[in-house]
C-alpha positions as CSV (number, residue, x, y, z in Angstrom):
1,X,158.6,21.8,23.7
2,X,156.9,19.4,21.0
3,X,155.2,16.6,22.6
4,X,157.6,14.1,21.8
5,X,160.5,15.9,24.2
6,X,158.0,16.5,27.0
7,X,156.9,12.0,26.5
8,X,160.6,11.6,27.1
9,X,161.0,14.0,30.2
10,X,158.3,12.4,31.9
11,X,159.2,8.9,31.2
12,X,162.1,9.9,32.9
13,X,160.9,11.8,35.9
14,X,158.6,8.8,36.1
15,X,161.7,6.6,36.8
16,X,163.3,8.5,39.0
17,X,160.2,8.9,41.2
18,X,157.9,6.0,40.7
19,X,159.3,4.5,44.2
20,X,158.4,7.1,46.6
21,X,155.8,6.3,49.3
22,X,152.4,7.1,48.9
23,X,149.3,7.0,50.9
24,X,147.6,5.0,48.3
25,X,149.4,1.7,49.0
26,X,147.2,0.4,51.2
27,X,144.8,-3.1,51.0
28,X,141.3,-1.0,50.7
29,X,138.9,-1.9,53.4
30,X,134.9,-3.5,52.7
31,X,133.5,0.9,53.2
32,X,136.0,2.0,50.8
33,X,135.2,-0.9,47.8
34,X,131.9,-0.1,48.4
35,X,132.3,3.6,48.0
36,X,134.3,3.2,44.9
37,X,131.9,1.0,43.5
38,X,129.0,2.9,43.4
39,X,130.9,6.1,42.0
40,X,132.0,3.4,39.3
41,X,128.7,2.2,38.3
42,X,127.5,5.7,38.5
43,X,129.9,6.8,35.6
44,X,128.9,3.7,33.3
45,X,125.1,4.8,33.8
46,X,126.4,8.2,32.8
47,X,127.9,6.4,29.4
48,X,125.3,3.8,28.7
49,X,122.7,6.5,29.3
50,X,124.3,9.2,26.7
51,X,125.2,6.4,24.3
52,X,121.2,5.6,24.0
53,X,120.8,9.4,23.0
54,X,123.5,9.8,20.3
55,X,122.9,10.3,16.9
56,X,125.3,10.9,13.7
57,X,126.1,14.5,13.7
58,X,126.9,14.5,17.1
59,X,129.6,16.5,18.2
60,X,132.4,14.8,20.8
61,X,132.0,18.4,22.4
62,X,128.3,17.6,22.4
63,X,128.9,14.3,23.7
64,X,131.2,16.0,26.1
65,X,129.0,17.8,27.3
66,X,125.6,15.7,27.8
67,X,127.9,13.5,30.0
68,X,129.2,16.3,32.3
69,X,125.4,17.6,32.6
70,X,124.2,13.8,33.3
71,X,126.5,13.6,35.9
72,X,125.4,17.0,37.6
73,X,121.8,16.2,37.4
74,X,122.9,13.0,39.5
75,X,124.3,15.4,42.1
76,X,127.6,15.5,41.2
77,X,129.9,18.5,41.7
78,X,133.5,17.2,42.0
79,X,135.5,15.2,39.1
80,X,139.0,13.9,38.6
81,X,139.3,15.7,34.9
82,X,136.5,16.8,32.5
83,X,134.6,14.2,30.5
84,X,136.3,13.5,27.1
85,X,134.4,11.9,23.9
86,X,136.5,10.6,20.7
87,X,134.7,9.7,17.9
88,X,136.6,7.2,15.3
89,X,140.1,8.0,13.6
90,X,140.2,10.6,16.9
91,X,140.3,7.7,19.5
92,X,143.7,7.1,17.8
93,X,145.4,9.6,18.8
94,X,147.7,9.8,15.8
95,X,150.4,12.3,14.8
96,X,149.5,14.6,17.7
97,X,151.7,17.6,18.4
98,X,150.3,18.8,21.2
99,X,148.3,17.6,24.3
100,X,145.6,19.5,24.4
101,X,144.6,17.6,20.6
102,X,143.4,14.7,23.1
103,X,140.4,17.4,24.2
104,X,136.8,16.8,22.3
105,X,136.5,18.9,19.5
106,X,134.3,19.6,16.9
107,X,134.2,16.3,14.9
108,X,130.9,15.1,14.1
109,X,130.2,11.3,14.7
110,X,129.6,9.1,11.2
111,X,127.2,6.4,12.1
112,X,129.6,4.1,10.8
113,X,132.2,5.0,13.5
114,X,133.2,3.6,17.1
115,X,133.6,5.9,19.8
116,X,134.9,5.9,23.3
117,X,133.1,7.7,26.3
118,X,135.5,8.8,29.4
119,X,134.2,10.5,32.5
120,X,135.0,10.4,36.4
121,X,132.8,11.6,38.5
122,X,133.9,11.9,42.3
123,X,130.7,10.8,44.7
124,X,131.0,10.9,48.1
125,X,135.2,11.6,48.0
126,X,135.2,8.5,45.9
127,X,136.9,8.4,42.3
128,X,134.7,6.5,39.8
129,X,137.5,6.6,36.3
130,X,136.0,4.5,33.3
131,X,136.4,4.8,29.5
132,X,133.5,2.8,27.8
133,X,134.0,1.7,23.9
134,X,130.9,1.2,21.5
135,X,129.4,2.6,18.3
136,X,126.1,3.4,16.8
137,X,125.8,0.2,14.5
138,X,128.0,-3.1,14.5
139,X,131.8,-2.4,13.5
140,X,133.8,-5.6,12.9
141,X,136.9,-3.7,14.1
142,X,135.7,-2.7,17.2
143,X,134.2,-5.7,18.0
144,X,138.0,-7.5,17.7
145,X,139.3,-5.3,19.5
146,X,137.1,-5.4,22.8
147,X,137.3,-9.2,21.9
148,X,141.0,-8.9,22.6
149,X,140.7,-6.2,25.4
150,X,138.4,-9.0,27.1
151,X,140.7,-11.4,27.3
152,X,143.6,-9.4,28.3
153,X,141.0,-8.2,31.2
154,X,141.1,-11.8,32.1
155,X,144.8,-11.6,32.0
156,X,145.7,-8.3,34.3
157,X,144.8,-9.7,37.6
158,X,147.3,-12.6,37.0
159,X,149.7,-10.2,36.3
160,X,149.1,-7.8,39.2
161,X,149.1,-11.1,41.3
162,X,152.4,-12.4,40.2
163,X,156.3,-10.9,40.7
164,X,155.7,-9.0,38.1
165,X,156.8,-5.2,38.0
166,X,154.4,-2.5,37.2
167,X,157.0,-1.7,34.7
168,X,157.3,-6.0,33.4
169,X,153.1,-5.6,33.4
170,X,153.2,-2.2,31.4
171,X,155.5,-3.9,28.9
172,X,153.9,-7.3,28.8
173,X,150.8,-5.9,27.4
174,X,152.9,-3.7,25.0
175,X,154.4,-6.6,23.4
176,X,151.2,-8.8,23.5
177,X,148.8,-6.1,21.9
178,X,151.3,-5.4,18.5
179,X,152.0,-9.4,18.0
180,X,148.1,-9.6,18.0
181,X,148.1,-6.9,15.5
182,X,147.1,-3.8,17.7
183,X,148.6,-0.5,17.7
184,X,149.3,0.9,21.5
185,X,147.3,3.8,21.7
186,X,148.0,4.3,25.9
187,X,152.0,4.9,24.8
188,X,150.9,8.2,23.8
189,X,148.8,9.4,26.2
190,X,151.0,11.6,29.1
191,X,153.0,9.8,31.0
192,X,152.7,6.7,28.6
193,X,150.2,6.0,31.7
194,X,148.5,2.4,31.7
195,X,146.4,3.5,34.5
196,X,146.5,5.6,38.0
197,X,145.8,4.8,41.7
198,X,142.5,5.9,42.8
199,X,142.0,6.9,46.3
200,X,139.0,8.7,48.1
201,X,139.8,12.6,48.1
202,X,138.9,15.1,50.9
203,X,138.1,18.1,48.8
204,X,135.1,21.0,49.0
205,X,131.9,20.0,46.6
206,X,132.3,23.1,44.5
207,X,131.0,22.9,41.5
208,X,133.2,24.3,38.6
209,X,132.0,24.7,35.1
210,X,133.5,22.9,31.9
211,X,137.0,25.2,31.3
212,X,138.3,26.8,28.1
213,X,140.5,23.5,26.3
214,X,144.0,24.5,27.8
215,X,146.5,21.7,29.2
216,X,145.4,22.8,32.5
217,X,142.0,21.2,32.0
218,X,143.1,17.7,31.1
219,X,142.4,17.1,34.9
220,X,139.7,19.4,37.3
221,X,141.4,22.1,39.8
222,X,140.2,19.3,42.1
223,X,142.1,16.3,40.3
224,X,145.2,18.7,39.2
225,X,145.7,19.6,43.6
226,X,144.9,16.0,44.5
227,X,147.4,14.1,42.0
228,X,150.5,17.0,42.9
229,X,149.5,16.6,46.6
230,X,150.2,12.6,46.7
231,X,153.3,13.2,44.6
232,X,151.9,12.3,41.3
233,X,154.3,10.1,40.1
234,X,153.6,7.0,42.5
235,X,150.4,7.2,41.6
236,X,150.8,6.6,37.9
237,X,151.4,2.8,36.0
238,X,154.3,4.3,33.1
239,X,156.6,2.0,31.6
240,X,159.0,3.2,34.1
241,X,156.9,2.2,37.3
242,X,158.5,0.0,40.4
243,X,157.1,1.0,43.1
244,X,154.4,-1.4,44.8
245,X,151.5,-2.4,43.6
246,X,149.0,-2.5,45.9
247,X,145.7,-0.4,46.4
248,X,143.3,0.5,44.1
249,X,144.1,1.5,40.1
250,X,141.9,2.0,37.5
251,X,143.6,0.6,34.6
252,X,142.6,1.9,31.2
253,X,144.7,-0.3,28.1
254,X,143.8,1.3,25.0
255,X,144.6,-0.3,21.8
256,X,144.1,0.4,17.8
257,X,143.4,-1.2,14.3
258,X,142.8,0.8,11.4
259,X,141.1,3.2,12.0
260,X,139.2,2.4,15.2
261,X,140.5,2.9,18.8
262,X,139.2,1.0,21.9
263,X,139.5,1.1,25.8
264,X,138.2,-0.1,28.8
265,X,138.8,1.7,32.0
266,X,138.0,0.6,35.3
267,X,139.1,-0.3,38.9
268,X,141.5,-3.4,39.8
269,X,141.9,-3.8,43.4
270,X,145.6,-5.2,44.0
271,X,146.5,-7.0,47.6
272,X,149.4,-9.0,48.7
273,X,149.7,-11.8,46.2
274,X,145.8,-11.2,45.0
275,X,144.2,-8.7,42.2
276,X,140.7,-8.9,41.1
277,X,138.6,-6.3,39.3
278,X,136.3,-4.4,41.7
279,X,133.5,-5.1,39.6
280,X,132.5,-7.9,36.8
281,X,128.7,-6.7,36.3
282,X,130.4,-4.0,33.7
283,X,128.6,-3.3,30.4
284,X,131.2,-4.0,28.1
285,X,131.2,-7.9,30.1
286,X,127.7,-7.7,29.7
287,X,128.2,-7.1,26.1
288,X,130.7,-9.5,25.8
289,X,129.0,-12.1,27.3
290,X,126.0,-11.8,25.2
291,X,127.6,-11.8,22.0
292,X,129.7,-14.8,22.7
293,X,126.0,-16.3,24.0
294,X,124.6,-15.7,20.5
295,X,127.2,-17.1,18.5
């Protein structure tokens, strides 16, 4: 089935099932943000770190795989899917057929380029989802686009805290991204997915090795069994998406301009009438920050 006929299916499926109940809607208590937290700052230490050793040539299978061996040297044996690397015109995603073309491949990183580093490490049963943009020297278009990407990070928590729909707030940032000039690059990831709920998983710490590309690898066996056994579709923020909005989602917006694509990923924490971002001591805030500082 080409991969625009299988975006439609599961736009609908989405719609039809986004409403079901799932354990995930729940106000996280004080153990659980602090359990989340530290398997987020864990996996932006894994980026940061591999970012310091990258060099043009590079491969995003390379990249791919410094990140997952990071990760294991820091005692980690469990992950939500397999750590993914795309290196300029790549983090794009254009005119892709299939889904397993969002895999790293072989492309070699040009100095020049931005990339964007995605991994998820599970520590302790907690899921710690981020995507991290950068690039090996300053890139104008990169830098306007986390420019944009940080101030719609100031934006999401008013929308999660407002009447909005998960649907209205998919939409919203649609519209808002293309009249700024962007391209949305998270309409064509599966699912159309803005971001998923994360939620602390009860699974064996067996270690399974990096698996041939196949669509079955997009997530770990561990992530595949988790997301089917709390009925996926509840647990993912499509276009279609009404059910409630509490609990804990790492939200990923990825945008485009020329030939440069950018995300941030990372986890909002959404209660009754209140969403704030788990974490603001985040390196692409830090960088933020610091430019704005120098200007």
């Amino acid at each position: 089935m080409p991969l625009t006929q299988e975006r439609g299916l599961l736009s609908k499926l989405s719609s039809k099932f986004s409403k079901f109940k799932s354990e995930s809607i729940k106000i996280p208590t004080l153990e659980e943000k602090s359990g989340f937290l530290k398997a987020q700052r864990l996996a932006y230490d894994c980026v940061t770190t591999i970012e310091k050793e990258m060099k043009p040539g590079w491969t995003e299978k390379q990249t791919a795989k410094r990140m997952d061996e990071y990760l294991r040297d820091h005692g980690v044996k469990v992950f939500l899917h397999r750590p993914f690397a795309w290196f300029g015109e790549h983090a794009r995603f254009d005119g892709y057929k299939r889904f397993t073309q969002f895999h790293p491949g072989k492309k070699q990183l040009i100095e020049e380029e931005s990339f964007i580093l995605d991994v998820s490490p599970v520590v302790d049963g907690y899921i710690g989802d981020i995507g991290y943009s950068s690039s090996l020297i300053k890139n104008s278009e990169l830098d306007k686009g986390m420019e944009y990407l940080l101030h719609l990070r100031e934006e999401i928590p008013k929308y999660f805290s407002s009447a909005m729909t998960s649907s209205e707030i998919w939409w919203k940032i649609d519209s808002e991204a293309k009249k700024s000039g962007f391209d949305n690059v998270h309409a064509l990831y599966p699912f159309a997915v803005l971001g998923h709920r994360v939620y602390k998983v009860n699974l064996p710490n067996i270690s399974f090795p990096l698996l041939p590309i196949s669509f079955a690898s997009w997530f770990s066996l561990q992530g595949s069994y988790e997301f089917l056994s709390h009925k996926v579709l509840p647990e993912l923020l499509t276009p279609d998406h009404e059910g409630n909005k509490v609990g804990l989602w790492a939200i990923e917006p990825h945008l485009g301009k020329g030939k440069t694509g950018f995300k941030f990923e990372e986890i909002l924490v959404v209660e009754e009438n209140k969403a704030y971002w788990l974490d603001d001591d985040v390196p692409h805030v830090r960088k933020y920050k610091m430019t704005k500082e120098s200007k």
